[in-house]
N, CA, C and O of each residue as an XYZ file, in Angstrom:
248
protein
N      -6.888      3.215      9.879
C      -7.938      2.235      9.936
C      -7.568      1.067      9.025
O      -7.473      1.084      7.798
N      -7.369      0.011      9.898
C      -7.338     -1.177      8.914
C      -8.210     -2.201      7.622
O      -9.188     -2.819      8.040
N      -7.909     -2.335      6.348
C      -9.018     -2.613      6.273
C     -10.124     -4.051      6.580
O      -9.655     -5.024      7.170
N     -11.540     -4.047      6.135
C     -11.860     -5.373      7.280
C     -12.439     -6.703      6.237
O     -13.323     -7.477      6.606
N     -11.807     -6.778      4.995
C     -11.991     -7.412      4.109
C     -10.672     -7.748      3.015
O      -9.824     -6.858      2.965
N     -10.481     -8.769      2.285
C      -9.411     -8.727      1.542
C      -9.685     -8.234      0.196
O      -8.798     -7.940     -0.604
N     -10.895     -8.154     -0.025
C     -11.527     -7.466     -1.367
C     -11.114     -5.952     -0.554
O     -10.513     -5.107     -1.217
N     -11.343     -5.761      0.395
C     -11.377     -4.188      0.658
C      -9.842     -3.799      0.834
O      -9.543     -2.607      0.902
N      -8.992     -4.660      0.899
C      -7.738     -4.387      0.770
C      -6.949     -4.267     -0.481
O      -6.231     -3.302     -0.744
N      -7.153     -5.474     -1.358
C      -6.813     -5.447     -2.690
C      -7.577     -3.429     -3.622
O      -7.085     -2.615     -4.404
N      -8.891     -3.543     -2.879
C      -9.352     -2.250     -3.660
C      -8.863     -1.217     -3.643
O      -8.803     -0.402     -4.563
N      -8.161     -1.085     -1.815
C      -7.108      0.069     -1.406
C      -5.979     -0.144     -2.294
O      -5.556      0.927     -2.729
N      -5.345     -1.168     -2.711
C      -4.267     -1.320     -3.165
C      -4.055     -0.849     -4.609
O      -2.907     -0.631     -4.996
N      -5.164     -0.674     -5.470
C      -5.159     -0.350     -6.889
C      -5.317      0.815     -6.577
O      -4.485      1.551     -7.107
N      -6.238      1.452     -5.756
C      -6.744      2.941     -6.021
C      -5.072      4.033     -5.708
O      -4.693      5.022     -6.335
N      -4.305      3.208     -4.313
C      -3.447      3.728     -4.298
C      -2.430      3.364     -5.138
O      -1.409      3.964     -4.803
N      -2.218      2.513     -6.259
C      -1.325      2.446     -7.005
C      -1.912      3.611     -8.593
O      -1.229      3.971     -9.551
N      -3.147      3.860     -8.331
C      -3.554      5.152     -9.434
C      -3.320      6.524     -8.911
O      -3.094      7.488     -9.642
N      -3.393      6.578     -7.413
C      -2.665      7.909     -7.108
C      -1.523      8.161     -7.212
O      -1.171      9.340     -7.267
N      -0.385      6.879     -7.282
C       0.845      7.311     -7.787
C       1.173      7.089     -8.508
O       2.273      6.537     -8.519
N       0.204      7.445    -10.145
C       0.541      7.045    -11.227
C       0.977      5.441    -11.587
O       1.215      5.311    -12.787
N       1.076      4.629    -11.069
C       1.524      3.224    -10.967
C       0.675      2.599    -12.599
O       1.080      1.981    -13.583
N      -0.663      3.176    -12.165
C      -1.884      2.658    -13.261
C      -2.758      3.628    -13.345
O      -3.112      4.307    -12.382
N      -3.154      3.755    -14.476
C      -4.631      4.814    -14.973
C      -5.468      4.609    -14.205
O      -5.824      3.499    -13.809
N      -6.033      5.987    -13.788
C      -7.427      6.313    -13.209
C      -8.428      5.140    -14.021
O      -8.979      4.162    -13.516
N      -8.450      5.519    -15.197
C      -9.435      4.978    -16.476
C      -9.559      3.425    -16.254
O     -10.542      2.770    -16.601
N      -8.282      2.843    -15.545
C      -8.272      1.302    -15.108
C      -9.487      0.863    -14.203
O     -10.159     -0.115    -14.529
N      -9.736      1.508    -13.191
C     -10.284      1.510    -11.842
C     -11.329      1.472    -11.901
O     -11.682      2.425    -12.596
N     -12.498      0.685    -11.443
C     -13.347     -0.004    -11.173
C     -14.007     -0.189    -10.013
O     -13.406     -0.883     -9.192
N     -15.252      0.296     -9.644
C     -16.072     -0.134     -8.172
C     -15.508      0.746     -7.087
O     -15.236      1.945     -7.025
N     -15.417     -0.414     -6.136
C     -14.853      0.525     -4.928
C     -13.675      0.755     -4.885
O     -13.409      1.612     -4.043
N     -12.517      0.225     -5.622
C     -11.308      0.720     -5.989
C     -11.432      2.470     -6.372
O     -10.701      3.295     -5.824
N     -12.415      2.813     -7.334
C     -13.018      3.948     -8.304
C     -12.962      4.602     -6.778
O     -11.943      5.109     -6.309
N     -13.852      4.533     -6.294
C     -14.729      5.193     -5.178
C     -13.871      5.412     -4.455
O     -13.659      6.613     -4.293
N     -12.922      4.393     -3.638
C     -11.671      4.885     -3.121
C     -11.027      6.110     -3.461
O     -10.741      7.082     -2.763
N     -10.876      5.899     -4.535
C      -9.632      6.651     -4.974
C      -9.976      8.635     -5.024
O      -9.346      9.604     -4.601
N     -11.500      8.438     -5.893
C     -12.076      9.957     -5.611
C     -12.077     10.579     -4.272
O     -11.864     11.787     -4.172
N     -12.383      9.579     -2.862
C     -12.763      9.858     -1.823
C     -11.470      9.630     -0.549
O     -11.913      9.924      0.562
N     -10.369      9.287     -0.534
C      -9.552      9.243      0.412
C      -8.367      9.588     -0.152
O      -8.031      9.507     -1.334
N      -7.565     10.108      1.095
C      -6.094     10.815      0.693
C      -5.430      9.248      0.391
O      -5.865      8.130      0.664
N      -4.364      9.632     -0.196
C      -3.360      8.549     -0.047
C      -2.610      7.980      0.920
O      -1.935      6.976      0.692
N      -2.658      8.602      2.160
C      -2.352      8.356      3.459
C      -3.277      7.138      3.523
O      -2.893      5.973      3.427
N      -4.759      7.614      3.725
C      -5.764      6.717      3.725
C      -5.881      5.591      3.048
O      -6.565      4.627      3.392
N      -5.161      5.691      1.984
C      -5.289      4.299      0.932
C      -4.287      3.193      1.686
O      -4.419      1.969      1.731
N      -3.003      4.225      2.396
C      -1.848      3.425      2.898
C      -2.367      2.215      3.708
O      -2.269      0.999      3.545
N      -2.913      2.938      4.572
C      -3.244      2.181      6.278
C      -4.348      1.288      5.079
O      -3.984      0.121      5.216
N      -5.139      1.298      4.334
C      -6.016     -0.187      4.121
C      -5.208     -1.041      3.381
O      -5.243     -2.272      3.350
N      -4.418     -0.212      2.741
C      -3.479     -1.333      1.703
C      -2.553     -2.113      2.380
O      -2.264     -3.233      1.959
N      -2.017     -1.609      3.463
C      -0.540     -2.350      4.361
C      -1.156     -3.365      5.476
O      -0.467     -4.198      6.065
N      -2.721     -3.155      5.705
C      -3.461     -4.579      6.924
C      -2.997     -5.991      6.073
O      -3.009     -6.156      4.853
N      -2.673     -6.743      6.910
C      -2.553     -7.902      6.789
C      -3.433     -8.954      5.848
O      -4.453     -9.178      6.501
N      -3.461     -9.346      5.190
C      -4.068    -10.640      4.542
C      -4.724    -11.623      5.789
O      -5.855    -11.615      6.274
N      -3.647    -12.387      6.067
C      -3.843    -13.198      6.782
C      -5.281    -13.289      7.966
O      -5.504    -12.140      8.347
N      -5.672    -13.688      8.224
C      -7.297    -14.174      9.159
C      -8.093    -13.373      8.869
O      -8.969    -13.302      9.732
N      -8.302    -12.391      7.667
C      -9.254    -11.684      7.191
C     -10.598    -12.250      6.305
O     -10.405    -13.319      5.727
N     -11.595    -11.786      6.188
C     -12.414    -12.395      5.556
C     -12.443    -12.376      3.753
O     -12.106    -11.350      3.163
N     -12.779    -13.329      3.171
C     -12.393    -12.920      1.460
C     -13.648    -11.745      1.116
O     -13.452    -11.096      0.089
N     -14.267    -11.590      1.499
C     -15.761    -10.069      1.489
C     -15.858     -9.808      3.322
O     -15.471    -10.403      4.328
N     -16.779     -8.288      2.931
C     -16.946     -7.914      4.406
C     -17.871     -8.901      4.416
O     -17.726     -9.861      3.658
N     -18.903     -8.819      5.229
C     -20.159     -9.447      5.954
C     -21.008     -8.102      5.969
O     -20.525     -7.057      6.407
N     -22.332     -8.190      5.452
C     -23.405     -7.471      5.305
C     -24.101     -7.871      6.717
O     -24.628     -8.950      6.987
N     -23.936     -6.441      7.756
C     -24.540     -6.945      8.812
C     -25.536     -5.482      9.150
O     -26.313     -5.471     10.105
């Protein structure tokens, strides 16, 4: 699943750089935090590797 925000991508991107030791758990913050308790690292992959590009800078509260 790709993710559908660039905040929601950057968040995949820390949580999975604390599952591989990269950076402290203790660093992590919000939904980065929440990520990280709640999805494999597989899971962190696929939101962290979506594209930047034509994404929105936040989701949309719909």
């Amino acid at each position: 699943m790709p993710a559908t925000s660039k905040a929601q991508q950057r968040a995949a991107g820390a949580a999975l750089a604390a599952k591989r030791g990269e950076i402290k758990k203790s660093e992590l913050i919000g939904a980065s935090k929440e990520m990280y308790e709640s999805m494999s690292e597989r899971q962190l992959e696929e939101f962290a590797e979506t594209r930047r590009k034509g994404l929105p800078d936040k989701k949309s509260e719909d």
